[in-house]
C-alpha positions in Angstrom: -13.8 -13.7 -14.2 -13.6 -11.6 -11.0 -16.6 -11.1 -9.1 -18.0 -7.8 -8.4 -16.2 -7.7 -4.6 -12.8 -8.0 -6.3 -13.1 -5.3 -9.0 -14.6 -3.2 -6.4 -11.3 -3.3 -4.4 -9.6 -3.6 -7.5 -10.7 -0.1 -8.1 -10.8 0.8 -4.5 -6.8 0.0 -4.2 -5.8 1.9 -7.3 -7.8 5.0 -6.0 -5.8 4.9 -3.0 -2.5 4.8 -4.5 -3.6 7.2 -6.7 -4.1 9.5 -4.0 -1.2 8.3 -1.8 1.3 9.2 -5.0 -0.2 12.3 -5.5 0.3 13.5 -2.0 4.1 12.1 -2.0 4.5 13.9 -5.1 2.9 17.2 -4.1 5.0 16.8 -0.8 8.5 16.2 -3.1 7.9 19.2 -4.9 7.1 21.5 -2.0 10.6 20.4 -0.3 12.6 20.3 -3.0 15.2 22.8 -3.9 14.9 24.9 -7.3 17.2 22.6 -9.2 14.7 20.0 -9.5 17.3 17.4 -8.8 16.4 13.3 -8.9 14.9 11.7 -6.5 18.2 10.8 -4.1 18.1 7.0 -2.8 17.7 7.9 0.8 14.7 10.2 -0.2 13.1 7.1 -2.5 13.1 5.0 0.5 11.3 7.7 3.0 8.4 7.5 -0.1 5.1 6.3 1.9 4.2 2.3 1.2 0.7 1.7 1.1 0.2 -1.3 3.6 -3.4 -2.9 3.7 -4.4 -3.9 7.0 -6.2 -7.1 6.9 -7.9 -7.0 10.1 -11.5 -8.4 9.9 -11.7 -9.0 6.6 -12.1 -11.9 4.7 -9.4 -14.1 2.9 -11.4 -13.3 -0.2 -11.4 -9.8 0.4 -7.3 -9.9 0.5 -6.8 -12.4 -2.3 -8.6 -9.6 -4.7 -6.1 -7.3 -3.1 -2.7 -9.4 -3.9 -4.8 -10.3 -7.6 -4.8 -6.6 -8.0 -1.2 -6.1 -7.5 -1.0 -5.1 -4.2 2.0 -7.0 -1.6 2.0 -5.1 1.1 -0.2 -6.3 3.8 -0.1 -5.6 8.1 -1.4 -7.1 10.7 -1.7 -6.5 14.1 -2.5 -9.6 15.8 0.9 -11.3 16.5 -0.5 -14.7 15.7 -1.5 -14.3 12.6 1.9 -12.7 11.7 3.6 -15.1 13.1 1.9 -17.4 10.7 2.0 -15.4 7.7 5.5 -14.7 5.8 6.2 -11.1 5.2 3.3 -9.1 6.9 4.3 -6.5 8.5 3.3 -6.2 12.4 1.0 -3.0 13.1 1.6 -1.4 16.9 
């Protein structure tokens, strides 16, 4: 059973990329041309990716994140990224 910490950012995660989506969208629509046309694959990949930044928090606090769903995670301290496959570096 997840404790109350993990559905907490369980919920917090999906509220964000809830939000994040829903500004992408709004954004997609406003520049897009009248013909509605798909997505095109160069405009999928400028779509925003929600990164979660792991500075200060606790292991616990990010294994609720990755148990969520979430596998996009930054750091900025080059050591730890250094140490950890596929973080991404924050400047």
């Amino acid at each position: 059973m997840a404790s109350p910490d993990a559905a907490r950012i369980a919920s917090a995660l999906s509220d964000v990329a809830s939000r994040v989506a829903a500004a992408a969208a709004a954004s997609a629509s406003s520049a897009a041309s009248p013909s509605s046309l798909p997505l095109s694959a160069s405009a999928a990949a400028r779509l925003p990716r929600l990164v979660a930044v792991s500075k200060t928090k606790p292991v616990e606090a990010l294994q609720a994140a990755y148990e969520a769903g979430h596998r996009d995670f930054g750091e900025n301290y080059v050591q730890v990224r250094n140490e950890e496959k596929g973080w991404n570096l924050i400047d």
